[in-house]
C-alpha positions in Angstrom: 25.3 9.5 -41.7 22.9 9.2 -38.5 21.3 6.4 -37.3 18.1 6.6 -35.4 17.7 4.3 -32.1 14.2 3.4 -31.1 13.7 1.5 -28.1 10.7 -0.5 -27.8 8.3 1.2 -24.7 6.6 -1.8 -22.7 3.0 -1.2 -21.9 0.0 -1.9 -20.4 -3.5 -2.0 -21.4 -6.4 -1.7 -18.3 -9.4 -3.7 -19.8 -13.1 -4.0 -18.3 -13.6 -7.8 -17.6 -17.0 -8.0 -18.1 -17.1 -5.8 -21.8 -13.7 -6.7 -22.7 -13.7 -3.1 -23.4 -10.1 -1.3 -23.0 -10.5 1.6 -20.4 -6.8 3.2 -21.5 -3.1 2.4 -22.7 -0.6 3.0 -20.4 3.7 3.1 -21.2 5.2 0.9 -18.2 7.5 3.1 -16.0 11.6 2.3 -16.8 14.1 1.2 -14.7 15.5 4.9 -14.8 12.3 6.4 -14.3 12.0 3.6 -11.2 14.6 5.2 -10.0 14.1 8.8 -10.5 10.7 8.2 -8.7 12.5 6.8 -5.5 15.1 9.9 -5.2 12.7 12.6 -5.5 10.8 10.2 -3.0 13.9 10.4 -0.9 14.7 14.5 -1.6 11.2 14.8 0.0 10.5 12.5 2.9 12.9 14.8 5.3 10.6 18.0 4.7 7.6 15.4 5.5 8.3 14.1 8.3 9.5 17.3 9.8 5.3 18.3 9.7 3.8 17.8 13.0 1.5 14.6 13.0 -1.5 16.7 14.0 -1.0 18.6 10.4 -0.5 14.8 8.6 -3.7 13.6 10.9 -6.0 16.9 8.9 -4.2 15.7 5.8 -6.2 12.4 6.4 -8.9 13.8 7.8 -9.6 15.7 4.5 -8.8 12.7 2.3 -11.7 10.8 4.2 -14.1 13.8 3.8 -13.3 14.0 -0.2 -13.2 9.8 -0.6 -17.1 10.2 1.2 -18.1 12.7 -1.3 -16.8 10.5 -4.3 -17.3 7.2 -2.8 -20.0 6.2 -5.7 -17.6 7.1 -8.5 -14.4 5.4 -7.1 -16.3 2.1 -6.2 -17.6 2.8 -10.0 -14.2 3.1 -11.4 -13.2 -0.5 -9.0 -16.2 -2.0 -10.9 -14.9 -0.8 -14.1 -11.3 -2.2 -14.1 -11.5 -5.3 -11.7 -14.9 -6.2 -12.6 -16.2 -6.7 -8.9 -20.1 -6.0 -8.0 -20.3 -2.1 -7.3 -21.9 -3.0 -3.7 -18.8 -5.1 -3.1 -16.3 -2.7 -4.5 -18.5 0.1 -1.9 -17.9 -2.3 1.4 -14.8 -4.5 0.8 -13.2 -1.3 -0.5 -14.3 2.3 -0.5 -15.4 1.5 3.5 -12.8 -0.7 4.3 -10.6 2.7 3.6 -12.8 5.4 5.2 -12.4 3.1 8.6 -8.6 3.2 7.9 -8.8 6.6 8.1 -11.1 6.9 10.8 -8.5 4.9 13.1 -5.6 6.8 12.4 -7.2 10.1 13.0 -8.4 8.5 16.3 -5.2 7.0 17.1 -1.9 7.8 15.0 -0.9 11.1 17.6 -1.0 8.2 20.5 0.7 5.7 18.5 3.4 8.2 17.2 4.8 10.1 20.1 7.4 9.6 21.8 7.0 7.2 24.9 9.3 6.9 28.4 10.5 4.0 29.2 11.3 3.5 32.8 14.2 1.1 33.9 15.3 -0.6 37.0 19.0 0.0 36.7 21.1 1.3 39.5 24.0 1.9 36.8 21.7 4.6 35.3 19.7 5.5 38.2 19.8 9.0 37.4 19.3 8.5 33.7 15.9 8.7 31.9 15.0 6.7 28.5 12.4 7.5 26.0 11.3 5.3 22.9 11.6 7.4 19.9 9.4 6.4 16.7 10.9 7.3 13.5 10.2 6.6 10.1 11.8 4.5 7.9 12.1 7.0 4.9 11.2 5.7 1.4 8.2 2.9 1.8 7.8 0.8 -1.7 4.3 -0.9 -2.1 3.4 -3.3 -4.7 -0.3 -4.2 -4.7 -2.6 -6.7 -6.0 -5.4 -6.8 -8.5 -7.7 -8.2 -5.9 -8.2 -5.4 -4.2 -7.1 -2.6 -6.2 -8.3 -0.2 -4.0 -8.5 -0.9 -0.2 -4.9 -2.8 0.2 -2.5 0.2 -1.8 -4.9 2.5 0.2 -4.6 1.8 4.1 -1.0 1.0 3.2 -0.4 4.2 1.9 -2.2 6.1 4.8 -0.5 4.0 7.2 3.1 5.2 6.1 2.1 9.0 5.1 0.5 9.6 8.7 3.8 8.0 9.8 5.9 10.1 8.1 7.2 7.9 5.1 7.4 8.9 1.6 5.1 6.2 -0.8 5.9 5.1 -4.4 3.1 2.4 -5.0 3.5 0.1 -8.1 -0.3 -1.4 -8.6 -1.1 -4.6 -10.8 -0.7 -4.0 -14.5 -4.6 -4.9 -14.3 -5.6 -2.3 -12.1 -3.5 0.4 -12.7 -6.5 3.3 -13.3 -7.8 2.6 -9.9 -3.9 3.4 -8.4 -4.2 6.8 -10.4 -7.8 7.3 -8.6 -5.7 6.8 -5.0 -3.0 9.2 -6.5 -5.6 11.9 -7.3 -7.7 11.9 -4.1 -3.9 12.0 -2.0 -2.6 14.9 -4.2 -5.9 16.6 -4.0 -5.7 17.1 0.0 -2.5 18.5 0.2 -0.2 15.0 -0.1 3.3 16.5 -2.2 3.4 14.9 -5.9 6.9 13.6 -4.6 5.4 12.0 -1.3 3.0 10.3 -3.1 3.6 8.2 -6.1 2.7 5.2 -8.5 4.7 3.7 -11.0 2.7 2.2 -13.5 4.2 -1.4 -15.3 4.5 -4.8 -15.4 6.5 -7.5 -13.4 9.8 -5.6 -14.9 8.9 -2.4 -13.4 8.3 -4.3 -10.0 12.1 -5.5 -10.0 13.3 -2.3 -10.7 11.5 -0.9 -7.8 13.0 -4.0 -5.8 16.4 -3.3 -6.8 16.6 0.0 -6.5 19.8 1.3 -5.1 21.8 4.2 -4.2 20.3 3.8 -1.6 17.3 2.8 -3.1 14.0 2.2 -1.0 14.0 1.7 3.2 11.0 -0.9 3.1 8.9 -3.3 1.0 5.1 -4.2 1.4 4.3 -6.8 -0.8 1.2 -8.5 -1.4 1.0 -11.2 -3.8 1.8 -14.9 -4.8 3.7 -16.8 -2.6 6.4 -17.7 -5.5 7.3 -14.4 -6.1 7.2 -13.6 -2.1 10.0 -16.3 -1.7 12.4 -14.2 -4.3 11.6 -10.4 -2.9 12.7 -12.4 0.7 16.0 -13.5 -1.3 16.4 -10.4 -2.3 15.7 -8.6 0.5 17.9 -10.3 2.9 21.1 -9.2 1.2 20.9 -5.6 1.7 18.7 -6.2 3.8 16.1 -4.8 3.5 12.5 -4.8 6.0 9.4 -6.4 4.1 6.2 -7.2 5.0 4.9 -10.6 2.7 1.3 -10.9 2.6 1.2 -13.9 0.3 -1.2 -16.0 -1.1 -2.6 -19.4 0.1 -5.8 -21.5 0.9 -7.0 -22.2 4.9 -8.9 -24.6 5.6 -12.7 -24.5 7.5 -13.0 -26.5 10.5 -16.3 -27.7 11.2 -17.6 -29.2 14.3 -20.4 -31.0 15.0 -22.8 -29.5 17.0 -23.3 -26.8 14.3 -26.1 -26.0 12.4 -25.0 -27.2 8.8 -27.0 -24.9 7.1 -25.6 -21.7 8.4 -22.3 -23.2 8.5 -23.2 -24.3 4.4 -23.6 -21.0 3.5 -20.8 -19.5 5.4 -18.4 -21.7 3.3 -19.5 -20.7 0.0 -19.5 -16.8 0.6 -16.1 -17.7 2.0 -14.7 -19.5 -0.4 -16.5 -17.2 -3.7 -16.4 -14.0 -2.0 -14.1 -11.7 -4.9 -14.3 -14.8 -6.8 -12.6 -16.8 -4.1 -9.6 -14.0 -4.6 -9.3 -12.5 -0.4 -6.7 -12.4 2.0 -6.8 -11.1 5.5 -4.2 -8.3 6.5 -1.1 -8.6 8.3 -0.2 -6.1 10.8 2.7 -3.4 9.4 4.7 -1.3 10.8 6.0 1.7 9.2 8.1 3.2 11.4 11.5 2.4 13.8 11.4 2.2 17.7 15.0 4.0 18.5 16.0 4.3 21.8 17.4 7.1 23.7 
């Protein structure tokens, strides 16, 4: 006698929020799949990083070109899934990323290389030191459905040109836009293993968390401050580096030799701007200062 075994596959459904319409069905990544994604991450990063930054720097360069050239049809495909004006999803998005790029084409070489470091010490007088900037390996990103586009983006370029492997997990409510990201990266010349999202809900995010063996080398999380406070729990027993871009409301100080209409106006495009759902970036650093 046999007995079949089904287990139940989690999914995910991206819907348009203005039609209600649902764009596509997609199966939640497992735990073991989590996990698979992270060590072919890891099996690749080495060969990566070994690339000299100039050839990373033309990998960006190219992705910029191609994100130009389709810039109407990914702010289009934002539009679609988080619902977002298209002349929003164009400048808080699709331009926020081509500047992204635009700086670390100017500036990653500079930032990268290796740096002496002179000293004052008679005990090594006839030493020399040099700050060596290495990356941290595996980088796990789990994005928000705010900015679907723009955040998982300049994260992502930020850690490739740096040398890290990426696996993004996007919100379950943007996940289409994620694959857009994953297209355009593969497209220039980014390795299917350097590059990728896992696609699933709050259980697939733990998985990626958790991950072990030896699991991911840092965590860039942007999201509610409740869940911030566990990844921190978390992360300090391994530990593990994060970077905890949570959420929260700031105040608007206004004084009183302003003119109240400008200042009026200012605080509603403030405050409803995305539908009141923006954050301001942290600065992150994706790779290690070692000494020598």
């Amino acid at each position: 006698m046999t007995t079949d075994v089904q287990i139940a596959v989690r999914k995910v459904s991206s819907v348009n929020p203005a039609t209600g319409e649902v764009l596509r069905d997609l199966e939640c990544a497992s735990e073991g799949e989590v996990q698979a994604a992270v060590a072919r991450a890891r099996a690749a990063q080495a060969a990566w990083a070994e690339i000299d930054v100039r050839r990373r720097i033309a990998v960006l360069r190219e992705f910029q070109r191609r994100l130009l050239q389709r810039k109407s049809e990914i702010a289009e495909a934002i539009t679609r899934e988080a619902g977002k004006p298209i002349a929003e999803a164009m400048t808080t998005e699709v331009l926020v990323v081509l500047d992204a790029a635009r700086f670390l084409i100017e500036n990653a070489y500079r930032l990268l290389r290796d740096e002496p470091l002179p000293h004052g010490s008679f005990a090594t007088k006839l030493k020399s030191g040099r700050l060596v900037r290495e990356p941290y390996g595996v980088v796990a990103i789990i994005s928000p459905w705010n900015y679907p586009f723009s955040i998982p983006a300049t994260e992502t370029l930020a850690a490739l040109v740096a040398g890290n492997a990426v696996v993004l997990k996007p919100s379950e409510f943007t996940s289409l836009v994620a694959l857009e990201l994953a297209s355009l990266l593969h497209a220039v010349g980014v390795p299917h293993d350097i590059f990728q999202v896992v696609v699933g809900d709050g259980a697939t995010g733990a998985a990626l968390i958790h991950s072990r063996d030896p699991g991911i080398d840092k965590l860039v999380f942007t999201g509610s401050a409740v869940t911030g406070k566990r990844i921190a729990l978390i992360a300090a027993e391994r530990p593990l580096p994060v970077v905890l871009e949570l959420g929260g409301k700031d105040p608007m100080l206004v004084l009183d030799d302003v003119d109240l209409n400008v200042v009026s106006s200012a605080a509603v495009w403030g405050a409803f701007v995305n539908a009141g759902q923006t954050c301001l970036s942290v600065e992150r650093c994706y790779v290690h200062r070692s000494l020598y």
